[in-house]
C-alpha positions as CSV (number, residue, x, y, z in Angstrom):
1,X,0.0,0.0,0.0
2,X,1.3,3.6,-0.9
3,X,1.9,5.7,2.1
4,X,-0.1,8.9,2.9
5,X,1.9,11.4,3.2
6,X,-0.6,14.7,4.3
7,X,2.4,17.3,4.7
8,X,2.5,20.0,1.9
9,X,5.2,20.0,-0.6
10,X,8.4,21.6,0.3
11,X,9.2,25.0,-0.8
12,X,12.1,26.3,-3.4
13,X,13.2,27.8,-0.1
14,X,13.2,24.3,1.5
15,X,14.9,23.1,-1.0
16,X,17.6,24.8,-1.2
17,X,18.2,24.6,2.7
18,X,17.7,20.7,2.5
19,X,20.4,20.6,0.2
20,X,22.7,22.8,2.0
21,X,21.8,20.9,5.1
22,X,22.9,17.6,3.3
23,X,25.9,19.1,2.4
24,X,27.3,20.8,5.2
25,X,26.5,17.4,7.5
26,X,28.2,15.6,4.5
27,X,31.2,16.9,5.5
28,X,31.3,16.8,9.5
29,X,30.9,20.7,9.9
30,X,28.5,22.7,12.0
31,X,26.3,25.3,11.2
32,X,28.4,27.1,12.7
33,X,31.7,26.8,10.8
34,X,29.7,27.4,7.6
35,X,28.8,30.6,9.1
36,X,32.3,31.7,9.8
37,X,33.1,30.3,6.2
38,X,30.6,32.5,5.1
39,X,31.1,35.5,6.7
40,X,27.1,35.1,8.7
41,X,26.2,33.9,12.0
42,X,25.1,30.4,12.7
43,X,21.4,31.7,13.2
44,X,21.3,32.8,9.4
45,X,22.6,29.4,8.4
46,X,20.2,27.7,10.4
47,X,17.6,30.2,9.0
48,X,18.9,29.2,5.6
49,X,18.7,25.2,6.3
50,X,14.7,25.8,7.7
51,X,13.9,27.3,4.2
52,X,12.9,30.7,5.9
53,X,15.6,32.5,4.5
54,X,17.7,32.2,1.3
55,X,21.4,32.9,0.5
56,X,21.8,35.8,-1.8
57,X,23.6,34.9,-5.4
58,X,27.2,35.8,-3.9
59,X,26.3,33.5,-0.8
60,X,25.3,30.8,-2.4
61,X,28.3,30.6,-4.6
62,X,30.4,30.7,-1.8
63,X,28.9,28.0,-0.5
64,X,29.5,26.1,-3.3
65,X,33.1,27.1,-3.5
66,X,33.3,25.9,0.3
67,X,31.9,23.1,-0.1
68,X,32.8,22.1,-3.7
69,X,29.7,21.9,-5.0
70,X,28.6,22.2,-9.1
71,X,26.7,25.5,-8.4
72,X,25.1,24.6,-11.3
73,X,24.3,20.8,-10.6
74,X,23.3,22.0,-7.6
75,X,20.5,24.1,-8.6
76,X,19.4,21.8,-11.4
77,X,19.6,18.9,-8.4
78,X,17.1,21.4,-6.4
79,X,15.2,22.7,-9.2
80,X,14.5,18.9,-10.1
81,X,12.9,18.1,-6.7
82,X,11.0,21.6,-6.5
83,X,9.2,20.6,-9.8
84,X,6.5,19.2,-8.1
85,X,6.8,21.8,-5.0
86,X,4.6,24.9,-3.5
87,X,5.7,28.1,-5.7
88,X,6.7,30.5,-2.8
89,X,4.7,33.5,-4.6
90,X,2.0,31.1,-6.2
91,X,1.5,30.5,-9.6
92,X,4.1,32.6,-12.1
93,X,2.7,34.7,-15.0
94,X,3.2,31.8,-18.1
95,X,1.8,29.0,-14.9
96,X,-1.7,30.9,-15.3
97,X,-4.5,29.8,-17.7
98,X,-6.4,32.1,-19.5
């Protein structure tokens, strides 16, 4: 039997802090040592990991120099799961009928 699963679908926010989450535990490092990486405090990290917040452009490249991450695969890897996910400002222009 498939499992019912009643929670809404993650964010592009959620996403992204899911993966950075992944990530940063991949490689043994707290929150807070990718805040002093990063040049933020741990609370924005953790901020950024809950979905609430994002990483500007800059940030997020950082990140993915820290961390050696494909920016690029990255966001494809995120954009991939968000396909079927909540938009954060409901539907865009071109997603509306009519």
């Amino acid at each position: 039997m498939p499992r019912i699963d009643n929670a809404p679908p993650l964010t592009m926010p959620q996403h992204l802090g899911r993966y950075m989450r992944r990530t940063r535990q991949a490689r043994g490092e707290s929150q807070a040592k990718v805040g002093e990486r990063l040049a933020v405090s741990q609370f924005t990290v953790s901020q950024w990991e809950r979905g609430l917040t994002v990483p500007d452009f800059v940030q997020w490249i950082d990140f993915s120099r820290a961390y050696r991450a494909d920016p690029c695969e990255a966001t494809r890897e995120i954009l991939d799961s968000y396909a079927t996910a909540t938009p954060l400002f409901g539907a865009l222009p071109h997603d509306r009928e009519g």
